[in-house]
C-alpha positions as CSV (number, residue, x, y, z in Angstrom):
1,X,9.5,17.4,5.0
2,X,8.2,17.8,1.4
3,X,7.6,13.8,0.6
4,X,4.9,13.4,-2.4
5,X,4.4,9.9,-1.5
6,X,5.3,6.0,-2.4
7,X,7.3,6.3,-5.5
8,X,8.6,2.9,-5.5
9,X,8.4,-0.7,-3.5
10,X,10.9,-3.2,-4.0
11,X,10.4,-7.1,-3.7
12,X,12.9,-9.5,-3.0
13,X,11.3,-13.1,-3.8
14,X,12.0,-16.9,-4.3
15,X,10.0,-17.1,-7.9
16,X,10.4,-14.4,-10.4
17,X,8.5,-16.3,-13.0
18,X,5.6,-16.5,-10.6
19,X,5.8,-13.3,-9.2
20,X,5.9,-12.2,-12.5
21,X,2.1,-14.2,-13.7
22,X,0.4,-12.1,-10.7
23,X,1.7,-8.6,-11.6
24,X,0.6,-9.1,-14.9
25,X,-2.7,-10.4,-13.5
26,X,-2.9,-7.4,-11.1
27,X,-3.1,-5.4,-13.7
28,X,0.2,-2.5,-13.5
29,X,2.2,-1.9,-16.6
30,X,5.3,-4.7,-16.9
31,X,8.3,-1.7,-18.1
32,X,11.1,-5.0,-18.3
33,X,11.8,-8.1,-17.2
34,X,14.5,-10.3,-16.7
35,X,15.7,-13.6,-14.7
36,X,16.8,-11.0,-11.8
37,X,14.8,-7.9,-12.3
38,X,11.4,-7.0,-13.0
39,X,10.0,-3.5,-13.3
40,X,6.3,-2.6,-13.1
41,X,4.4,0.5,-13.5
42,X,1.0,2.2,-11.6
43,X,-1.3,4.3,-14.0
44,X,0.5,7.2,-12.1
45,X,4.0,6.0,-12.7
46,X,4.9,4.4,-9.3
47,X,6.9,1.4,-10.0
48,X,7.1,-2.5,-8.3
49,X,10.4,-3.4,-8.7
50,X,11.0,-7.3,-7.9
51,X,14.2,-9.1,-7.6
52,X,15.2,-12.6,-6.3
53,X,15.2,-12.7,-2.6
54,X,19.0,-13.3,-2.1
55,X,20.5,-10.9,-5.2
56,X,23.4,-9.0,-2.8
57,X,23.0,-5.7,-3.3
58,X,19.6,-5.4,-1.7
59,X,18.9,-3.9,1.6
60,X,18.4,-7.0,4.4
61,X,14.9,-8.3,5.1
62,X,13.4,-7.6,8.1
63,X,11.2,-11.1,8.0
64,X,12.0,-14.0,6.1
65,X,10.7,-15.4,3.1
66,X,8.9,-12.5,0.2
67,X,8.9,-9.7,1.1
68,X,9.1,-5.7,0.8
69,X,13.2,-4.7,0.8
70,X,12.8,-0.8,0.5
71,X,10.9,1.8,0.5
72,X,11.6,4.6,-2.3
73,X,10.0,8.0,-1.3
74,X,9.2,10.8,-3.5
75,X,9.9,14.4,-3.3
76,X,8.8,17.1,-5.4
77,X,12.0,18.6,-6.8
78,X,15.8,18.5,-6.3
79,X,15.6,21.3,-3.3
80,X,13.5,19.6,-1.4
81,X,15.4,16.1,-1.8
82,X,18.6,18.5,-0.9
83,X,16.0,19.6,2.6
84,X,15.6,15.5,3.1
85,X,19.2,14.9,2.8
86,X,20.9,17.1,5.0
87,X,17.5,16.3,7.5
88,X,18.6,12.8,7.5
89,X,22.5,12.8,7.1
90,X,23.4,12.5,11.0
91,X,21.2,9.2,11.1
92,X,23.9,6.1,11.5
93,X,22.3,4.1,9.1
94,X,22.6,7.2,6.6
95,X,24.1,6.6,3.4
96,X,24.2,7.0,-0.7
97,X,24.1,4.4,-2.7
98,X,25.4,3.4,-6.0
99,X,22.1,4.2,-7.7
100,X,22.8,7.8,-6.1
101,X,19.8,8.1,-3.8
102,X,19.9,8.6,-0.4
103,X,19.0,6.2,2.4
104,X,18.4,5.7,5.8
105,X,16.8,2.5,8.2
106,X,14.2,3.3,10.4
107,X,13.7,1.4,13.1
108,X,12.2,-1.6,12.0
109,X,15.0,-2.0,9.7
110,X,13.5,-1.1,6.7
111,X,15.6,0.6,3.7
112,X,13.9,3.8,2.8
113,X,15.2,6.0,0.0
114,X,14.8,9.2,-1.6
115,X,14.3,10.8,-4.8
116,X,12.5,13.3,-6.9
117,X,9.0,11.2,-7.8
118,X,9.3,10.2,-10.8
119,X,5.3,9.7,-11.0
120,X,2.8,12.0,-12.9
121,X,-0.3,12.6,-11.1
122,X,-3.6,12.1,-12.7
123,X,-7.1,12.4,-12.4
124,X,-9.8,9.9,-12.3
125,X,-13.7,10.4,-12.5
126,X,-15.2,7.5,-10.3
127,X,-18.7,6.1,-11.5
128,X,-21.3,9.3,-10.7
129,X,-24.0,7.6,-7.6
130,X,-27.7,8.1,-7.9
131,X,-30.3,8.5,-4.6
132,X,-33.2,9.9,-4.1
133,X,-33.1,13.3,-5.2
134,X,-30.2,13.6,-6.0
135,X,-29.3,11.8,-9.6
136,X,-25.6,12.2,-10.7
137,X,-25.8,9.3,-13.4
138,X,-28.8,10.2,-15.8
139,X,-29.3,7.4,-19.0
140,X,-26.3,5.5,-18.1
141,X,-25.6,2.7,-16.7
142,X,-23.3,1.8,-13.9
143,X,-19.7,0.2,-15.0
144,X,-19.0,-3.5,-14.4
145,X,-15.1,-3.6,-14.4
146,X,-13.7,-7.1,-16.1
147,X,-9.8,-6.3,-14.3
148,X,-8.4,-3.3,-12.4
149,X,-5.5,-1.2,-13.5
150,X,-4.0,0.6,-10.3
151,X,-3.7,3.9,-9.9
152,X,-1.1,4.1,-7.8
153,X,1.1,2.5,-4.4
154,X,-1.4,4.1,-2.0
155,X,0.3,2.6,1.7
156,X,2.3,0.3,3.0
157,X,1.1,-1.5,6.5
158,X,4.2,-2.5,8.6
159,X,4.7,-4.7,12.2
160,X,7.0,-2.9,14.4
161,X,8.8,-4.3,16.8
162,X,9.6,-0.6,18.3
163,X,6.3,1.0,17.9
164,X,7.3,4.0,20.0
165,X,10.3,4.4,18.0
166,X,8.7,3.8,14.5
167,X,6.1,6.5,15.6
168,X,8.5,9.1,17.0
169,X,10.4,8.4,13.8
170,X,8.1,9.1,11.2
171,X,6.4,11.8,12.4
172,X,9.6,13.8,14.1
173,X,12.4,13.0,11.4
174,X,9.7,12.7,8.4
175,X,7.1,15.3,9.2
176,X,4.5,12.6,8.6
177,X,0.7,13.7,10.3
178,X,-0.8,11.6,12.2
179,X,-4.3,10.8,10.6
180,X,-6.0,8.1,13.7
181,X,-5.1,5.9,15.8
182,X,-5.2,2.6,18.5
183,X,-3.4,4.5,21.3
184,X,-0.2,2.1,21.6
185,X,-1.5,-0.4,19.1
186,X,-1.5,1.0,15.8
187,X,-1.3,4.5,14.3
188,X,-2.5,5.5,10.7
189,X,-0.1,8.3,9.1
190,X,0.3,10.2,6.2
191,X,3.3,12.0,4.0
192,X,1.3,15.1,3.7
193,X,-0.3,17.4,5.1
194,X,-3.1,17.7,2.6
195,X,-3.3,14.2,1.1
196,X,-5.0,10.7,1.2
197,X,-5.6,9.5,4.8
198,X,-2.6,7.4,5.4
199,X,0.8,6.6,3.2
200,X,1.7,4.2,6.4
201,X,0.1,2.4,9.0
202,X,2.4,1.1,11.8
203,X,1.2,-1.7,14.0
204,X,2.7,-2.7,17.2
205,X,4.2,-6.1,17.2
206,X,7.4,-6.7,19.6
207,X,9.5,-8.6,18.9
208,X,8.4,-9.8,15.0
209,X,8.5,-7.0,12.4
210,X,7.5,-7.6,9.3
211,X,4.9,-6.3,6.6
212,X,1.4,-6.5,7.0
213,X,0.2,-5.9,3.3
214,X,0.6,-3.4,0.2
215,X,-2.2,-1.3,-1.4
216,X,-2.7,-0.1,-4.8
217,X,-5.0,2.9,-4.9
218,X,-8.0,1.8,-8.0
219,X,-10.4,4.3,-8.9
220,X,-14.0,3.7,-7.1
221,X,-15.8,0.4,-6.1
222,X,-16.9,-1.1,-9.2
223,X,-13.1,-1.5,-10.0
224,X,-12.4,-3.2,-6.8
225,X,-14.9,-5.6,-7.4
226,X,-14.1,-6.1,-10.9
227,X,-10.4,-6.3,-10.1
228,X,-10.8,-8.8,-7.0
229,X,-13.4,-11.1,-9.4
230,X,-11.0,-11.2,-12.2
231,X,-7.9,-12.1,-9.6
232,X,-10.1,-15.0,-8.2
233,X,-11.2,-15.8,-11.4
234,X,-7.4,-16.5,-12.8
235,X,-7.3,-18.7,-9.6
236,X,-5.5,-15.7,-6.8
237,X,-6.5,-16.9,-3.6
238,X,-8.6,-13.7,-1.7
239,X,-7.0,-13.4,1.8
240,X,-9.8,-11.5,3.2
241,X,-12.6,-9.0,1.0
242,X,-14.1,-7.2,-0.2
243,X,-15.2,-5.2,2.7
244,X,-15.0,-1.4,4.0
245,X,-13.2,0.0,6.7
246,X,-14.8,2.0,8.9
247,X,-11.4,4.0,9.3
248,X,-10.2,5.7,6.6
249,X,-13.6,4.7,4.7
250,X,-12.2,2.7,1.9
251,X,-13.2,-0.2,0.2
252,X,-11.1,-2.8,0.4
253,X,-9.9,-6.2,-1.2
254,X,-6.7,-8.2,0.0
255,X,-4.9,-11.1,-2.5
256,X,-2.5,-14.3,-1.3
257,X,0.6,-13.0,-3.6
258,X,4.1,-14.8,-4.8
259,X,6.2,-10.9,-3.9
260,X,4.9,-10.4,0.1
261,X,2.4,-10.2,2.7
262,X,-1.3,-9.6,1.1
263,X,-1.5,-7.0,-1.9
264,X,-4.6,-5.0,-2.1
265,X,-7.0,-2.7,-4.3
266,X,-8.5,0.3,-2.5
267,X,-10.6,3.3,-3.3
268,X,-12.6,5.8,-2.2
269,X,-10.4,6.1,1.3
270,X,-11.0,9.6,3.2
271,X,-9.3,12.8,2.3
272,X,-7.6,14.7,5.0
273,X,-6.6,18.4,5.1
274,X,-4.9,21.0,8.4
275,X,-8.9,20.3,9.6
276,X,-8.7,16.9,10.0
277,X,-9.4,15.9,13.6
278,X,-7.3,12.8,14.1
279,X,-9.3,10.3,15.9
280,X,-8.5,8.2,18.8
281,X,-10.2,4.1,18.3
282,X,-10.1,1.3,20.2
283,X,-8.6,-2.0,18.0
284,X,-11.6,-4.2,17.7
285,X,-12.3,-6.0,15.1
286,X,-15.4,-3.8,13.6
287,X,-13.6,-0.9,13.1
288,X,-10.7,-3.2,10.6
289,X,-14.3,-4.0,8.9
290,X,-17.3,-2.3,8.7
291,X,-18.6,-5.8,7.0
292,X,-16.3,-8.0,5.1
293,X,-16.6,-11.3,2.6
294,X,-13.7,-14.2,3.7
295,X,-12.1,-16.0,1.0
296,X,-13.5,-13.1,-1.8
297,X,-16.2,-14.2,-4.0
298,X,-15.3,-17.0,-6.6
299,X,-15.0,-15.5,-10.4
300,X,-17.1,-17.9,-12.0
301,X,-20.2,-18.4,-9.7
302,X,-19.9,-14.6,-8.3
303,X,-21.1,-16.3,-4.4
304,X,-18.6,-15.9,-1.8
305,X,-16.2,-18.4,-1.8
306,X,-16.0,-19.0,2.4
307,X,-17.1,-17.8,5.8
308,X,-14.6,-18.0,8.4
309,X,-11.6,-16.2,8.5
310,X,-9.0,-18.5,8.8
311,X,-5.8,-16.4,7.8
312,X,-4.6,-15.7,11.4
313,X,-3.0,-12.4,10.6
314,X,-5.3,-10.3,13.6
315,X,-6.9,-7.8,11.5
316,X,-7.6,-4.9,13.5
């Protein structure tokens, strides 16, 4: 398969208004906005699309309450798109909409759809580091971000409730490459070959699929500081950060949202190519954190705001 990545999420809610303050808060571009639609932009062109939680012509939750409804895929051009469809077409859940993209369930129930990205790639220059011989910031100082502007949708974390079946469907029908893994607990994937360490990260949960969080890609870890202190400081409540992962390397911050499950900056993840050895962990709670702040650090004091984690979601 020739996926480029996330090109789209799409958000069924209960409070368009509210969902509406965080976006704008969070720091993507707002493209239009109405009582039943709202349209976001990444610095990169990805798009949050929002729309109340019961509008008819979106796909069927697969929890209840906010959250994601689909899935849009990007592809590089209209031949591969053509390669996806006619991959895809024998699938029973297979169909095109009235939009004119293709789209399929996989099976967790989740809408996924197709089309040629509509995103524009750029490049960012993350702050240059200094140590001891070796000084890549000379006379300058080091950034202190006041908000974050994502780059892009980087992944999307998911319960399945067949994680066999999610697995065997991603990477056999998708051509996604497996990047690690918690042998028959979780498995970190992504689109591409060459690319970011994971698009997707399917964790096994029988029984009670659902969406574990959304992550916007930011551009080092000044900006995810500076982004997560200006969220708590307009009064978003941290769910658990910042902190760094031991897999995948990246820093990490995660935000109580009006749209889903947790919504996070990220940056400076790992970078995986055909030489990447995918590794095999054990779930433990040191290797979803390296080291990690509960309840974020509060905007005005700059302290940390809490120190037990009391959001019950297992990370792992």
């Amino acid at each position: 398969m020739a996926l480029t990545g996330i090109d789209a999420v799409v958000f069924g809610v209960a409070d368009i208004k509210e969902a509406a303050r965080f976006l704008d808060d969070w720091g993507v571009s707002r493209v239009s906005a109405s009582a039943d639609n709202l349209v976001y932009r990444t610095r990169d062109g990805a798009e949050v699309i929002v729309r109340p939680k019961d509008a008819p012509d979106l796909p069927s939750p697969i929890e209840a309450g906010n959250t994601v409804r689909e899935v849009i895929w990007g592809v590089a051009d209209e031949a591969d798109l053509k390669k996806i469809v006619e991959a895809l077409r024998d699938l029973p859940s297979f169909s095109i909409g009235a939009d004119g993209l293709a789209r399929v369930a996989d099976p967790n129930g989740m809408s996924l759809a197709f089309r040629v990205s509509r995103r524009t790639p750029i490049v960012v220059k993350p702050t240059a580091t200094n140590a001891p011989g070796s000084h890549q910031r000379i006379d300058r100082r080091s950034p202190v971000h006041e908000r974050a502007f994502p780059i892009n949708i980087g992944h999307v974390v998911v319960f399945a409730n067949d994680f066999a079946g999610m697995r065997s469907f991603y990477t056999e029908k998708l051509g996604f490459a497996v990047s690690d893994e918690y042998p028959g607990h979780g498995v970190f994937m992504r689109c591409q070959e060459v690319g970011a360490h994971h698009n997707l990260f399917i964790l096994n949960r029988p029984g009670k699929p659902g969406i574990n969080h959304v992550a916007f890609t930011v551009t080092d870890i000044h900006e995810v500081i500076g982004g997560g202190i200006a969220m708590s400081k307009k009064g978003w409540r941290t769910e658990i950060g910042p902190g760094r992962h031991p897999i995948s390397s990246a820093y990490f911050w995660y935000f109580e949202n009006p749209l889903a499950a947790p919504l996070e900056y990220y940056a400076d993840e790992d970078f995986c190519t055909e030489d990447w050895k995918p590794g095999t962990h054990e779930r433990k709670p040191e290797l979803f954190a390296e080291w990690a702040i509960v309840g974020g650090i509060d905007g005005n004091t700059r302290r940390q705001m809490a120190s037990v984690d009391q959001s019950g979601r297992g990370h792992a």
